[in-house]
C-alpha angles and dihedrals in degrees: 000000000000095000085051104045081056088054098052146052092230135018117207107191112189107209126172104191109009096270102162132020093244125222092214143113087226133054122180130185113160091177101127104251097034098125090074102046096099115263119175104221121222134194115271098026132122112212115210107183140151134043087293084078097039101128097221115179122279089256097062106053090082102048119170117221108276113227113233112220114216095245134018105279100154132019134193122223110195124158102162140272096306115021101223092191107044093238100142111075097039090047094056096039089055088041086047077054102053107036102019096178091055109116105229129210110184115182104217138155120234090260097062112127089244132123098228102187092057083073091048102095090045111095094186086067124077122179120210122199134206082340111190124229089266089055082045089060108042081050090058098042089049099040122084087204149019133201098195139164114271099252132078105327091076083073092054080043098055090032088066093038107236124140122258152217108192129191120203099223091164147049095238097053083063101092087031088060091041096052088043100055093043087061089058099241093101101050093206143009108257119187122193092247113046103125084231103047094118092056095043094049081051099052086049105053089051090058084052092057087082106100087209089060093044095050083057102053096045085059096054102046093052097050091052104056117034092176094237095119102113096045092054088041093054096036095059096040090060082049088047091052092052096049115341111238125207132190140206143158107277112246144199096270090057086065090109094038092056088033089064098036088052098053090045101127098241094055103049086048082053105046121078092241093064093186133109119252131239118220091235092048099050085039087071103040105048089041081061104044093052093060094044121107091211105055133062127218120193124179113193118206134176127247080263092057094246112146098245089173158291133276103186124185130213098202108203105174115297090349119081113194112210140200133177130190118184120212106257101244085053089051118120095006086105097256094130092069095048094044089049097054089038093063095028090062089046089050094047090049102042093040113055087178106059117092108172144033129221129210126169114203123194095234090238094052093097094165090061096045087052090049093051101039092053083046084066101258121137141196129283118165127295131261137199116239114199074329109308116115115252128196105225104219119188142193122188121206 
C-alpha cells in the first residue's frame, strides 16, 4: 500500500472488518453498520462507511417493486460463485424434504458437489448456471424467499427487496451478518458449522411464510440499500483526487473557527436567522449543539488542515434537516456536493431511523441549489420562512 500510495494522486482502499491499518487517502466499507466499528480516524483521510457506499452491481441500481405473494411459493438458493462449504445441495435436499411443491431455483456452477441428474425428473427444481447480475435480479424480483451466503449478495438481496435466510461461511461475513440482524432484515445469525443449521434454515423459512412479515422486510430492505453506492463512490474519489477532503465532530476548541464562518457576510445574508451573531451568543449555543443527541456537527478540512467548511443535522424523529456554509476562499471549487454526500451518507448509516433529509434553499441561492442537486437531492415545493420564499430539497435513504 505504501509503494502505491507514492505512484498515485489518491489511494481507495475497500476494507470489510478493519483488517490493516491503510496507507490510503480513501477508505471504503460499505458493510451497514460500519460507521460504529471503531475507526480511528486520521488526517487526511476520507471515511466512506456505512450501506450508502455499498458498490452494488449497475443492474441494481433500477430496480422495479417486487410484488409479495401471499405464501411461499419459490424460493432462490444462492451461495457464490464457489460454494466453499458445500451448502447447496444439502440445503436444498433437506428444503425438497420439507416443502416438496415449492418450486426451487438454485443458482450453481458445473463443479458443485452436486448429482444433477438426480434433479432431472423434478419439475419444481430449476438449476441456473454461471448466472450473470441481470438473471440475479429477475431471480430476486420472482422468488418469495432466498437462503444465501453471508457477503455481499445479502445487499443485492435487500436492494431488491426479498426476504432472507443468510449464512455466515466465512470469517469476514461475521461483522456483515451481525449488522444485518441487528437491522432486523436477517432474523438470526447462521454460521456454516452449527450442528443444527438444516433444521434452523427450515424453521425460518416457515416463519417467512406470513405475507405481513414479508411486506416488512421488503420495506426495509429496500429502505436500507438504494443501490447508489458506486456512483457516490465514484463521484467523491474524482473530488478526492481535485482537493482531499476530510471530515470530524466539531469540537470545543472549533468555537472561533464556526464563530467566523457564521458571521461571513454571505452566509448570514443566506441563513434564515440574517443577524449577526454575538460570541457569547454563539458560545452557548455551539457549546450546546455539540453535546446534543439529536444534532450533527461535521467540520470539513483539506489535506493541508485548512477549515474548508460545516454540514450540521437537526435530527426530529425519522427526518434530519440539514444546512451547509463553505469558507469563502473554498467557494465555487465543488466541495458542497461532495460535503453533502459525505454527511449525508454518515447520517443515513448511523441513523436507521431516518428516512429523509431536509434541506431549505433561498430561492436566489443558485449555488446551493446546484450543490444539492448534484448531492442527489430533489425538489420538492417551496415554503415561506418568517416571509422569505425557501426551496424544499429532499433526499430519501
Amino acid at each position: 500500500y505504501e509503494g502505491i500510495h507514492k505512484k498515485v494522486k489518491c489511494l481507495a482502499a475497500i476494507d470489510d472488518f478493519l483488517r490493516l491499518d491503510y496507507d490510503a487517502d480513501v477508505i471504503i466499507n460499505g458493510t451497514i453498520g460500519a460507521p460504529d466499528f471503531g475507526y480511528v480516524r486520521k488526517e487526511g483521510i476520507s471515511y466512506l462507511l456505512g450501506g450508502n457506499f455499498i458498490p452494488l452491481r449497475r443492474e441494481f441500481r433500477n430496480v422495479p417493486d417486487k410484488i409479495i405473494s401471499p405464501s411461499i411459493e419459490r424460493i432462490l438458493i444462492t451461495f457464490g460463485g464457489q460454494d466453499v462449504r458445500d451448502l447447496t445441495g444439502p440445503v436444498l435436499e433437506y428444503l425438497l424434504g420439507k416443502a416438496p411443491y415449492i418450486k426451487y431455483s438454485v443458482v450453481v456452477k458445473e463443479n458443485f458437489k452436486i448429482n444433477f441428474k438426480k434433479y432431472t425428473s423434478r419439475g419444481n427444481v430449476e438449476f441456473i448456471f454461471d448466472a450473470d447480475a441481470e438473471k440475479m435480479k429477475e431471480l430476486m424480483l420472482a422468488c418469495d424467499a432466498a437462503v444465501t451466503a453471508g457477503g455481499q449478495t445479502i445487499y443485492e438481496l435487500a436492494r431488491t427487496g426479498l426476504p432472507s435466510i443468510a449464512v455466515a461461511v466465512a470469517d469476514n461475513q461475521i461483522k456483515n451478518m451481525q449488522q444485518w440482524v441487528k437491522s432486523g432484515f436477517i432474523e438470526e445469525e447462521l454460521y456454516y458449522n452449527d450442528p443444527n443449521l438444516l433444521d434452523r434454515i427450515g424453521s425460518l423459512i416457515a416463519g417467512l411464510n406470513n405475507q405481513v412479515k414479508r411486506e416488512n422486510l421488503n420495506r426495509l430492505g429496500i429502505n436500507t440499500i438504494d443501490g447508489e453506492g458506486a456512483v457516490r463512490i465514484a463521484s467523491l474519489l474524482k473530488g478526492t483526487v481535485e482537493m482531499p477532503l476530510h471530515f470530524r465532530s466539531a469540537r470545543e476548541e472549533d468555537a472561533k473557527l464556526v464563530f467566523d464562518l457564521s458571521n461571513d457576510p454571505v452566509v448570514r445574508m443566506n441563513s434564515i436567522n440574517r443577524n449577526s451573531i454575538g460570541w457569547q451568543e454563539h458560545i452557548e449555543w455551539f457549546g450546546r449543539k455539540i453535546k446534543e443527541s439529536n444534532y450533527l456537527f461535521h467540520l470539513y478540512f483539506t489535506d493541508k488542515n485548512e477549515f474548508a467548511g460545516q454540514v450540521r443535522f437537526n435530527i426530529d424523529d425519522d427526518i434530519a434537516v440539514i444546512s451547509i456554509s463553505i469558507v469563502s476562499e473554498f467557494r465555487g471549487k465543488g466541495l458542497a456536493h461532495r460535503m453533502l454526500t459525505l454527511s449525508c451518507g454518515e447520517v443515513f448509516g448511523r441513523f436507521a431511523e431516518i428516512k429523509r433529509i431536509d434541506a431549505f434553499i433561498k430561492k436566489e441561492n443558485l449555488p446551493s441549489v446546484s450543490g444539492f442537486a448534484r448531492a442527489g437531492f430533489k425538489p420538492a415545493g417551496e415554503q415561506l420562512i418568517d416571509g422569505d420564499p425557501y426551496y424544499l430539497y429532499i433526499l430519501l435513504r
